[in-house]
C-alpha positions as CSV (number, residue, x, y, z in Angstrom):
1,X,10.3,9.2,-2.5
2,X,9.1,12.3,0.1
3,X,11.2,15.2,1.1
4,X,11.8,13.3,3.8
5,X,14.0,10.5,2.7
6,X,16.6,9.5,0.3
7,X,19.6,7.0,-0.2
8,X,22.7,9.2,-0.3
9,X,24.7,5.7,-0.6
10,X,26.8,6.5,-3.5
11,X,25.5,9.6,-4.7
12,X,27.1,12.2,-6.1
13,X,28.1,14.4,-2.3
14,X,26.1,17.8,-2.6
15,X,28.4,21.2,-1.5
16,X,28.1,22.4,1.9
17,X,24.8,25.1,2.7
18,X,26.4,28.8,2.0
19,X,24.7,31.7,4.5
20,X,23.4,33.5,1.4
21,X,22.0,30.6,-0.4
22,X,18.0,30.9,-1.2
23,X,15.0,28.6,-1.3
24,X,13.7,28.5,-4.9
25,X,10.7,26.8,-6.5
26,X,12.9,23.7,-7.9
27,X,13.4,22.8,-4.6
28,X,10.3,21.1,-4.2
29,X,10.2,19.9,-7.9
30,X,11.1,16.3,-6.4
31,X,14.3,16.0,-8.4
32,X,17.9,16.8,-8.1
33,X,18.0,20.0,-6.6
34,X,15.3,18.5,-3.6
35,X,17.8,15.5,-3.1
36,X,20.7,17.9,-3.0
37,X,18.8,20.3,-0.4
38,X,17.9,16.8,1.7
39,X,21.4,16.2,1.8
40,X,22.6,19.6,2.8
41,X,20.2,20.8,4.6
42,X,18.1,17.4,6.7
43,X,20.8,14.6,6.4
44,X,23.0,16.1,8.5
45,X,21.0,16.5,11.5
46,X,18.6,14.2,11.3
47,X,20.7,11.3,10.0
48,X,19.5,7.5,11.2
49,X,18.9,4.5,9.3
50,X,15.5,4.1,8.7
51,X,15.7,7.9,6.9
52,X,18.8,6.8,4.8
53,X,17.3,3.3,3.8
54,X,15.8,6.3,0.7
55,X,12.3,4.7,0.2
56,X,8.9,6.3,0.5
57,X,8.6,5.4,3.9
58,X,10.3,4.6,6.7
59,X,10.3,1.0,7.9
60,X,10.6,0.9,11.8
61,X,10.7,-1.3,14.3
62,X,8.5,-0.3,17.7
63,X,9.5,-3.6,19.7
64,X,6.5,-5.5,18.1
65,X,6.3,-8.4,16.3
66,X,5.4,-6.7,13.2
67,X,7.6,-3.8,11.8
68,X,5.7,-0.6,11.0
69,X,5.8,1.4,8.1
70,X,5.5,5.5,8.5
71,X,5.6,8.5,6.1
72,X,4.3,12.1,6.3
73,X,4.4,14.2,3.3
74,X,2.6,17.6,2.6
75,X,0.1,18.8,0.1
76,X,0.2,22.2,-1.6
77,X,-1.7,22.2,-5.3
78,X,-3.1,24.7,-7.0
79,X,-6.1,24.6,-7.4
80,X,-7.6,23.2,-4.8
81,X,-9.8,21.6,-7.2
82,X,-8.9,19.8,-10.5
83,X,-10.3,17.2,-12.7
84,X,-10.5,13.5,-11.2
85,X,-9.5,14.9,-7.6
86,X,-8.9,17.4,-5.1
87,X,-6.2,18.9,-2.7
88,X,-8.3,16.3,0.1
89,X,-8.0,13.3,-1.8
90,X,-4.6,14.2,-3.1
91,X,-3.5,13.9,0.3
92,X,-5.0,10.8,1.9
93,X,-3.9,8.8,-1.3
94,X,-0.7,10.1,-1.3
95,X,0.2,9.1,2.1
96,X,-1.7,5.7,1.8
97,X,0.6,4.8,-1.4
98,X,3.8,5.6,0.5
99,X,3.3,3.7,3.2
100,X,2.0,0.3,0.9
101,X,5.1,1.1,-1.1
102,X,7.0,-0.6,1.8
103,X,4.4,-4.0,1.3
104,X,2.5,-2.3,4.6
105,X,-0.8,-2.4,5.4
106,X,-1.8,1.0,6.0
107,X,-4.0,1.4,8.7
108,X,-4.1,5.2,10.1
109,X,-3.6,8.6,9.0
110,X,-3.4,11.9,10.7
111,X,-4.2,15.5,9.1
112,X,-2.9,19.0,9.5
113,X,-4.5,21.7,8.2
114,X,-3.4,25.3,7.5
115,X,-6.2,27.3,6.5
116,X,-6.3,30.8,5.0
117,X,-8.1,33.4,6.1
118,X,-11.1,34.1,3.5
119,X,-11.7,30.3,2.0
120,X,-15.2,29.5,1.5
121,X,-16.8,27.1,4.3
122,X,-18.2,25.2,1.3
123,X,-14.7,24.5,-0.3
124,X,-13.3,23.1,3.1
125,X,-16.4,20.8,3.5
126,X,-15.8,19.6,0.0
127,X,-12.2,18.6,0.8
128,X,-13.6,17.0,4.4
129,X,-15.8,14.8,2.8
130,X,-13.5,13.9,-0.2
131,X,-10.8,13.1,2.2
132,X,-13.2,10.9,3.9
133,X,-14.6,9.0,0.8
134,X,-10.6,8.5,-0.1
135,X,-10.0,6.8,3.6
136,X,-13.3,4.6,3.1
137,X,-11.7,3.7,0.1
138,X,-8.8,3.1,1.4
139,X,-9.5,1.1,4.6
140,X,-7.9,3.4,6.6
141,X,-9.1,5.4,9.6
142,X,-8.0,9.8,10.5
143,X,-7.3,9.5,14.0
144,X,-6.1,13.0,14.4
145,X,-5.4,16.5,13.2
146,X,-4.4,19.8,13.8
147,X,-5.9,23.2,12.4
148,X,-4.6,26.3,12.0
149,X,-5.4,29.6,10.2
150,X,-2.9,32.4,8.8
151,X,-4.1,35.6,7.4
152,X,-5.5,36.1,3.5
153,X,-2.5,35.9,1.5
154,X,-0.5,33.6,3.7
155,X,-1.3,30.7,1.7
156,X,-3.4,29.5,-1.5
157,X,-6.6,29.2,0.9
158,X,-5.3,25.3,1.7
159,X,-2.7,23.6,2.6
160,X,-2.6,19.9,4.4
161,X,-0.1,17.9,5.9
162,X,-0.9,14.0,6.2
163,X,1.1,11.3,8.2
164,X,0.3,7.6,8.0
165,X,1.2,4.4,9.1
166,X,0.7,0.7,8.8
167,X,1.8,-2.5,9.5
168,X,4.4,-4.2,6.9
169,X,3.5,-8.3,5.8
170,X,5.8,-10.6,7.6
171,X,6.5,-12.2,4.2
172,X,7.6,-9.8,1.8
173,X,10.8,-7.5,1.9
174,X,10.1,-4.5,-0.4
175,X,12.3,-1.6,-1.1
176,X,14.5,0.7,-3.1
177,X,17.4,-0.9,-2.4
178,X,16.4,-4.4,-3.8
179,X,16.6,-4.0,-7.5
180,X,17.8,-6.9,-8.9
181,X,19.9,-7.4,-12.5
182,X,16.9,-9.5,-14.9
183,X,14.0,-7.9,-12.7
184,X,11.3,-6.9,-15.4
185,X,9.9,-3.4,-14.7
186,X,6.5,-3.1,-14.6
187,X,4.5,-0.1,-14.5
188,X,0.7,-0.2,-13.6
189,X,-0.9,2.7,-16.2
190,X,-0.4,5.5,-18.0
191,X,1.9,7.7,-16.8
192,X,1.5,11.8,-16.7
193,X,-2.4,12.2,-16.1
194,X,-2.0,13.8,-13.0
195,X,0.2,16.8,-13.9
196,X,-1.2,17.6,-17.3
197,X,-4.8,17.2,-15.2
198,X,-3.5,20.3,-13.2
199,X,-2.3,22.3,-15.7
200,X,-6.1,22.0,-17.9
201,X,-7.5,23.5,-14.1
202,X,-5.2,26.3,-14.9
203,X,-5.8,26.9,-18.1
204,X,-2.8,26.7,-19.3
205,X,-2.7,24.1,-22.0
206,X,-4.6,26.6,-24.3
207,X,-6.9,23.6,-25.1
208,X,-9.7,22.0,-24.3
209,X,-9.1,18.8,-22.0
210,X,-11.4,15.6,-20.8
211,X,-8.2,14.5,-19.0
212,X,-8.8,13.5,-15.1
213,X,-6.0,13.3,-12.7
214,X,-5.2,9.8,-11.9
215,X,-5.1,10.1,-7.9
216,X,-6.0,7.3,-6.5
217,X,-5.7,4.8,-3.1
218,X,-3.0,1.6,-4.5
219,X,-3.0,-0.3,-1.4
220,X,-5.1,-3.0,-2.5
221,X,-3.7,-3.0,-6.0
222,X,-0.4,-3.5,-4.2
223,X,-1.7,-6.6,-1.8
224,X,-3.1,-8.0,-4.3
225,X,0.0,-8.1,-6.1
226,X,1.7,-9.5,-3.3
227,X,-0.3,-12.2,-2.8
228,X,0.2,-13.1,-6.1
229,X,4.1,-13.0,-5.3
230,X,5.5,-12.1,-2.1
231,X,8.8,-12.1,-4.1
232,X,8.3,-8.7,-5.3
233,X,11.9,-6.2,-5.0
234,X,10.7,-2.8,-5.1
235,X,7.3,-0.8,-4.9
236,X,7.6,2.9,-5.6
237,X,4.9,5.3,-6.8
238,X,6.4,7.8,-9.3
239,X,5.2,11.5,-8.0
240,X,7.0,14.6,-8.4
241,X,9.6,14.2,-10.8
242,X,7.7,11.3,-12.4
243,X,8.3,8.0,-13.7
244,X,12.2,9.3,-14.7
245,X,13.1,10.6,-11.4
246,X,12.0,7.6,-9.6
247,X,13.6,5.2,-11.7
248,X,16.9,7.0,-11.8
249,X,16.7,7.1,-7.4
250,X,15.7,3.3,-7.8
251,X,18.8,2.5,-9.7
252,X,20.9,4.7,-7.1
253,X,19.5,2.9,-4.4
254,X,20.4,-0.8,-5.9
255,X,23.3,0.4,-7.7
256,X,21.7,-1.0,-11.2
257,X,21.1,0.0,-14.6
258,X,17.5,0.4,-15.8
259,X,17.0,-0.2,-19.5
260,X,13.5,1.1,-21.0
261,X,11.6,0.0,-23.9
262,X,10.2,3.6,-25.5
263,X,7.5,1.9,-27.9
264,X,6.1,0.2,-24.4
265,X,5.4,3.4,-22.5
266,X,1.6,3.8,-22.3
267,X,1.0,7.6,-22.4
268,X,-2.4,8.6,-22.9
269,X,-2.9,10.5,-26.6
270,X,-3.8,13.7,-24.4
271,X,-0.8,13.7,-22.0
272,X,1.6,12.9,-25.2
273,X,-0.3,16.2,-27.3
274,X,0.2,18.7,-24.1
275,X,3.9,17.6,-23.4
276,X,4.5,18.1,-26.9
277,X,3.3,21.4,-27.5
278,X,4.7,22.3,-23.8
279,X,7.7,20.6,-24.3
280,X,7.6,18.3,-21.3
281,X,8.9,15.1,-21.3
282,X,6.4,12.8,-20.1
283,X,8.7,10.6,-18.2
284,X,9.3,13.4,-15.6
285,X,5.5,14.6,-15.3
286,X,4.1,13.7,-11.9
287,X,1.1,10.8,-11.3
288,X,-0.6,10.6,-8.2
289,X,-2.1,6.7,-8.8
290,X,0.5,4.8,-10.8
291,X,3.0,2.5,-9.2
292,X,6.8,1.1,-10.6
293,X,7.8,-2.6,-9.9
294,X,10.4,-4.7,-9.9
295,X,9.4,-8.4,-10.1
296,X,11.9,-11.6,-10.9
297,X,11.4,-12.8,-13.9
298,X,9.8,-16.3,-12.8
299,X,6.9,-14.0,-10.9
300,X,5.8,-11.9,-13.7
301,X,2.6,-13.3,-15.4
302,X,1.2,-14.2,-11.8
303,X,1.8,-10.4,-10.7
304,X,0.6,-8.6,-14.4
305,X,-2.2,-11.3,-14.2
306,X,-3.2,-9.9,-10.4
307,X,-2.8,-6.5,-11.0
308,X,-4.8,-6.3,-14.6
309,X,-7.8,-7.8,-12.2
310,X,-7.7,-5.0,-10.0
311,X,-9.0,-1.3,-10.9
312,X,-6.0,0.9,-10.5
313,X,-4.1,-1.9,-12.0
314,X,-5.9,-3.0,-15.2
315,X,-3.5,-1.4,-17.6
316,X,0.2,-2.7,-16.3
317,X,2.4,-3.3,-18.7
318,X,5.9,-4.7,-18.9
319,X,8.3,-1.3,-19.3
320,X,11.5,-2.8,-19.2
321,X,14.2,-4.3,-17.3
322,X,17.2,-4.3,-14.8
323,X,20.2,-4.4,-16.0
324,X,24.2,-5.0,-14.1
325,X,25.2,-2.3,-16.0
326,X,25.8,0.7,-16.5
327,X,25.4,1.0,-12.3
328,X,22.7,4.1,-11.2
329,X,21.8,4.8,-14.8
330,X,18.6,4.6,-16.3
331,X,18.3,4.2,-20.2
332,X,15.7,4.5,-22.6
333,X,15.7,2.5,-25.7
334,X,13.7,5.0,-28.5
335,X,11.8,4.1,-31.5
336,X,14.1,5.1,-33.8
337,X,16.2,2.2,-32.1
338,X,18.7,4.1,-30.6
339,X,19.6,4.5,-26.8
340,X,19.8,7.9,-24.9
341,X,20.0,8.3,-20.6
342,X,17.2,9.3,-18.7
343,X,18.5,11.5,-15.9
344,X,17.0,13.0,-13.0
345,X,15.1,15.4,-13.4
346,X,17.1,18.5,-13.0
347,X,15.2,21.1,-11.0
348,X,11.4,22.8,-11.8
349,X,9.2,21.8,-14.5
350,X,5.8,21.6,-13.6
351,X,5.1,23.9,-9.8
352,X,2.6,23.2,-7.2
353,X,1.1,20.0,-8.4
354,X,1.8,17.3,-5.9
């Protein structure tokens, strides 16, 4: 879900702005404290119904025979550079998953650059062509951008903005809000890579890592998973605020209970060490090329069988299921057999990489 959009249908009503209230860095941690700024601060003026449908795009209709499916979202890592990716890829993959994540077919992109005063001319040409590699990969063409520059110390030498669109299948009808009680949740790979990828660019783990960011175009994962069954309820890539966050705004959105299955979650041995001496919880550490689903129970082989073909899909596994009740809660079965609630991820864990 981007800054952009979320379902505010029964949630929990966030208190009015105060004048002295501040921007702080949890804000843009992609959990409750961004939903609770949306709804303060965006909602209100901007309010229509294709922002509160809550998904990771917004599904329009332009008069067409087609309805079209839009999102924008900005890019801000640090560094610019990090294992399996870049700040360039990051964004065209980003903005191509949000827009599949409505069944869409994305076709176009545009980019915004803010550039700060002092950044090599070799850096930027290495995020040019890795944005370009990403949209070949993709199938998707930049039609148009914007540059600007701000003086050294304005910004952490790059920033881009991407906006993207595409054109949603006539047969499918994908969102947040279509979570259904017996849906199996499926998840397409491990989950965590991409944050804990960041932090080893940092330095901060304090060990050595071979981990690489899992960034990464899912738009043909995603249509190849709905040819296999256009019966699919939700899509949903689980960014900021990871797989826990997402889940939890899922069962909002359908107003259903999520029940995981701990000894199912694939987390790669690397991810599970860091967290653990860190003492993150991998369900709310950001990816950047897994996707959630939420598939009826009579689709499921067909859909795993599609998406283990593919190569951003070859390690889905079953996760869990929806569940009637309890409504907009997501649980977690552990492997010591007991059951404990996942909730949203409160404010700032991990900064800056999304």
């Amino acid at each position: 879900m981007t800054d952009e959009t979320i379902n505010i249908e029964g949630a929990v009503c966030a208190p009015p702005l105060h004048h002295n209230e501040q921007i702080v860095m949890g804000h843009g941690a992609g959990g409750r404290m961004s939903h609770q700024l949306i709804q303060k601060a965006f909602l209100p003026a901007f309010q229509n119904p294709a922002l509160q449908a809550g998904d990771d795009a917004a599904l329009v209709d332009a008069g067409l025979r087609q309805q079209l499916s839009i999102s924008t979202d900005s890019h801000v890592v640090f560094p610019l550079f990090f294992p399996g990716g870049d700040i360039g890829k990051l964004a065209v993959c980003g903005t191509v998953n949000d827009v599949a994540m409505l069944g869409a077919k994305p076709l176009y992109l545009t980019a915004g650059f803010i550039l700060e005063e002092g950044l090599q001319m070799e850096s930027l040409q290495r995020v040019i062509v890795s944005m370009k590699e990403a949209a070949e990969e993709a199938g998707v063409h930049i039609v148009a951008g914007d540059t600007k520059v701000v003086q050294k110390g304005k910004a952490d030498g790059l920033y881009i903005t991407t906006a993207g669109i595409g054109v949603v299948r006539a047969d499918v009808n994908v969102s947040g809000a279509n979570a259904k009680a017996g849906d199996a949740v499926i998840l397409s790979g491990t989950i965590g890579d991409h944050g804990i990828a960041v932090l080893a660019a940092r330095g901060e783990l304090g060990f050595q890592s071979s981990l690489q960011s899992d960034v990464a175009p899912l738009n043909h994962l995603i249509a190849a998973m709905l040819d296999a069954s256009p019966n699919i309820h939700v899509l949903r890539d689980p960014t900021r605020g990871g797989l826990a966050t997402t889940l939890n705004e899922i069962a909002t959105q359908s107003n259903v209970g999520i029940l995981l299955d701990e000894k199912t979650l694939p987390i790669h041995p690397e991810v599970a060490a860091a967290c653990e001496m860190l003492g993150f919880d991998p369900l709310y550490v950001a990816n950047e090329g897994k996707l959630v689903t939420m598939v009826p129970r009579e689709d499921v082989e067909k859909v795993l069988a599609a998406m283990r073909k593919t190569r951003y899909g070859e390690g889905a596994v079953i996760i869990g299921e929806v569940t009637a009740e309890p409504k907009s809660r997501v649980l977690l079965k552990t492997n010591l057999g007991t059951t404990r609630v996942v909730d949203m991820l409160a404010g700032e864990m991990l900064p800056r990489i999304c």
